[in-house]
C-alpha positions in Angstrom: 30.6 15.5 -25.7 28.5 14.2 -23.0 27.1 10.7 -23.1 23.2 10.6 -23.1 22.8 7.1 -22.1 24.7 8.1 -18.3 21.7 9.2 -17.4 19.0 6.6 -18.9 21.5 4.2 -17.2 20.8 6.1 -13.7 16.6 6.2 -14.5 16.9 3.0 -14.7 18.9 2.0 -11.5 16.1 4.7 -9.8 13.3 3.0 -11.0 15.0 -0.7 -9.9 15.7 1.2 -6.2 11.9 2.3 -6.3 10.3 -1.2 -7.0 12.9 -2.9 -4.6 10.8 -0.3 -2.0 7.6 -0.9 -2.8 8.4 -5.0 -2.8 9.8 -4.8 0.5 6.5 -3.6 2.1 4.3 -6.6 0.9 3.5 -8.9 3.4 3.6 -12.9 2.8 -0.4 -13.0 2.1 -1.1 -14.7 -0.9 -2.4 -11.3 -2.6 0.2 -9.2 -1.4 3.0 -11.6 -1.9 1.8 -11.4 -6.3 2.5 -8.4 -5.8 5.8 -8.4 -4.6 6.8 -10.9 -6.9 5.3 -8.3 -9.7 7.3 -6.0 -8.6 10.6 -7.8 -8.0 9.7 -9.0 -12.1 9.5 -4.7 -12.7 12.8 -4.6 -11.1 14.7 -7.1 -12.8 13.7 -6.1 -15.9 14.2 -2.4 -15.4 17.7 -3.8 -14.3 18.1 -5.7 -17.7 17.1 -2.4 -19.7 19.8 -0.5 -17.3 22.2 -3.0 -18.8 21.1 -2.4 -22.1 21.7 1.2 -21.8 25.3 1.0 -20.0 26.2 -1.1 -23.5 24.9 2.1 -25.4 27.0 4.1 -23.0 30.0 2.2 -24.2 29.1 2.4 -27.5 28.2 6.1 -27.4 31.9 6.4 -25.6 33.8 4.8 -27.9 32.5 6.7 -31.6 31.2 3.5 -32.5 27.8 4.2 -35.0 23.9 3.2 -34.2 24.6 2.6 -30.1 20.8 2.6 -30.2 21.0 -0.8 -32.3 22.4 -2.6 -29.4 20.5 -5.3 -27.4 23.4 -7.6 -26.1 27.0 -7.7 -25.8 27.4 -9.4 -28.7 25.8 -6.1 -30.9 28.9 -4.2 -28.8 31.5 -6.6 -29.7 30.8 -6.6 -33.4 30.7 -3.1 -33.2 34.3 -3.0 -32.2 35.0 -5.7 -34.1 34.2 -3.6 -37.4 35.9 -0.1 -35.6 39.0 -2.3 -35.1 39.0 -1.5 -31.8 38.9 -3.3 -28.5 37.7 -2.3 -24.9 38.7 -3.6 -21.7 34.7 -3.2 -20.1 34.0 -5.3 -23.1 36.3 -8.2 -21.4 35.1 -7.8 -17.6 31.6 -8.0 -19.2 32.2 -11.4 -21.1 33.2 -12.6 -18.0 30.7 -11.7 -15.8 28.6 -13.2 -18.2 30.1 -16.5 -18.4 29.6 -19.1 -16.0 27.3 -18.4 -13.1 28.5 -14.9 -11.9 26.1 -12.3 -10.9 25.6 -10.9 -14.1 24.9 -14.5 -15.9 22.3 -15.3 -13.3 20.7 -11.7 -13.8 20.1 -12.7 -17.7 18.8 -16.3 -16.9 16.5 -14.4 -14.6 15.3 -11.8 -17.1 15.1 -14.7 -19.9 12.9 -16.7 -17.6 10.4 -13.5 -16.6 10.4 -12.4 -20.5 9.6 -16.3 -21.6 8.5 -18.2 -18.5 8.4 -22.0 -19.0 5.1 -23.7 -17.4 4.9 -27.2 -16.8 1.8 -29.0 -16.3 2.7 -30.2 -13.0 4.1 -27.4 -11.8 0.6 -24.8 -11.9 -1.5 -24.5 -9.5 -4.4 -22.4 -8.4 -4.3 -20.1 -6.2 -7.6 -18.1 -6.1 -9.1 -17.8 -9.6 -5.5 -17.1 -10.9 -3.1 -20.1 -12.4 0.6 -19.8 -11.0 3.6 -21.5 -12.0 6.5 -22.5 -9.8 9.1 -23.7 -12.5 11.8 -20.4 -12.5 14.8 -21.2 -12.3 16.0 -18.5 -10.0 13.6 -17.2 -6.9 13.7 -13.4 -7.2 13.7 -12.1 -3.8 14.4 -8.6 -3.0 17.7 -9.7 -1.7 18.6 -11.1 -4.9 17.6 -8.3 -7.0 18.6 -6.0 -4.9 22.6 -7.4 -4.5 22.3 -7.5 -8.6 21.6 -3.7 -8.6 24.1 -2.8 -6.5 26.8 -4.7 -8.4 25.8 -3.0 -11.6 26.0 0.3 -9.9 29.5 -0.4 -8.8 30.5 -2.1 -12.0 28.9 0.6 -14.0 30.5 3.3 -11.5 34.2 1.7 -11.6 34.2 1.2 -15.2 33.0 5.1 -15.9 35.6 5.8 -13.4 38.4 4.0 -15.1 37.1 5.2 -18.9 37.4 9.1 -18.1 40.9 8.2 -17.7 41.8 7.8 -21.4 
């Protein structure tokens, strides 16, 4: 049976690649570089609903019921949990997750664009439009861009090493 979240996974990972693009071609002028920083935002968080759809993909792979349900890898785990199964992309995942690899850094990233914390101090005003400077991670294209990639390969190896079984 084919897995329908594959290719969601891949839009995805298209649409990051695409706004990665367009970011890249802003120049440092105050204008231009909101946009670029728009964009980069656009990226990460098409990068965070990639995720989202890889832990479907799991889901979907392994039988389990509602893949459409899950948000976080914790939806995924209980999901096994009840199956009585276990899966070793559910492991590499945790880990990635823990500490300050990649994968964590890419979640603190998406947490900070979907609930950005503004100090008083830390606004300013840049034409008629109020900025903050508190994130806790600078997107840059770089950044994004090395996040993306490890997904794909993660994402990649993992399929790779599933169509085994």
């Amino acid at each position: 049976m084919n897995n329908p979240y594959v290719q969601r996974v891949y839009q995805k990972l298209a649409h990051v690649r695409a706004l990665l693009g367009l970011a890249e071609t802003c120049s440092s002028a105050i204008p231009e570089r909101q946009r670029a920083e728009a964009l980069l935002e656009g990226g990460l968080l098409h990068l965070a609903i990639a995720y989202r759809f890889y832990l479907r993909e799991l889901a979907h792979r392994y039988s389990l019921p509602g893949p459409d349900m899950i948000v976080g890898l914790e939806d995924l785990r209980q999901l096994l949990q009840r199956a009585d199964r276990s899966a070793p992309e559910v492991v590499e995942l945790e880990n990635l997750e823990a500490g300050d690899g990649w994968l964590a850094c890419m979640h603190e990233a998406e947490l900070e664009a979907l609930n950005p914390s503004v100090s008083e101090s830390a606004v300013q005003q840049v034409g008629l439009i109020a900025v903050s400077s508190t994130t806790a991670q600078v997107l840059t294209s770089e950044v994004v861009g090395l996040w993306c990639q490890n997904f794909s390969k993660l994402s990649e190896r993992q399929r790779a090493s599933g169509s085994e079984f």
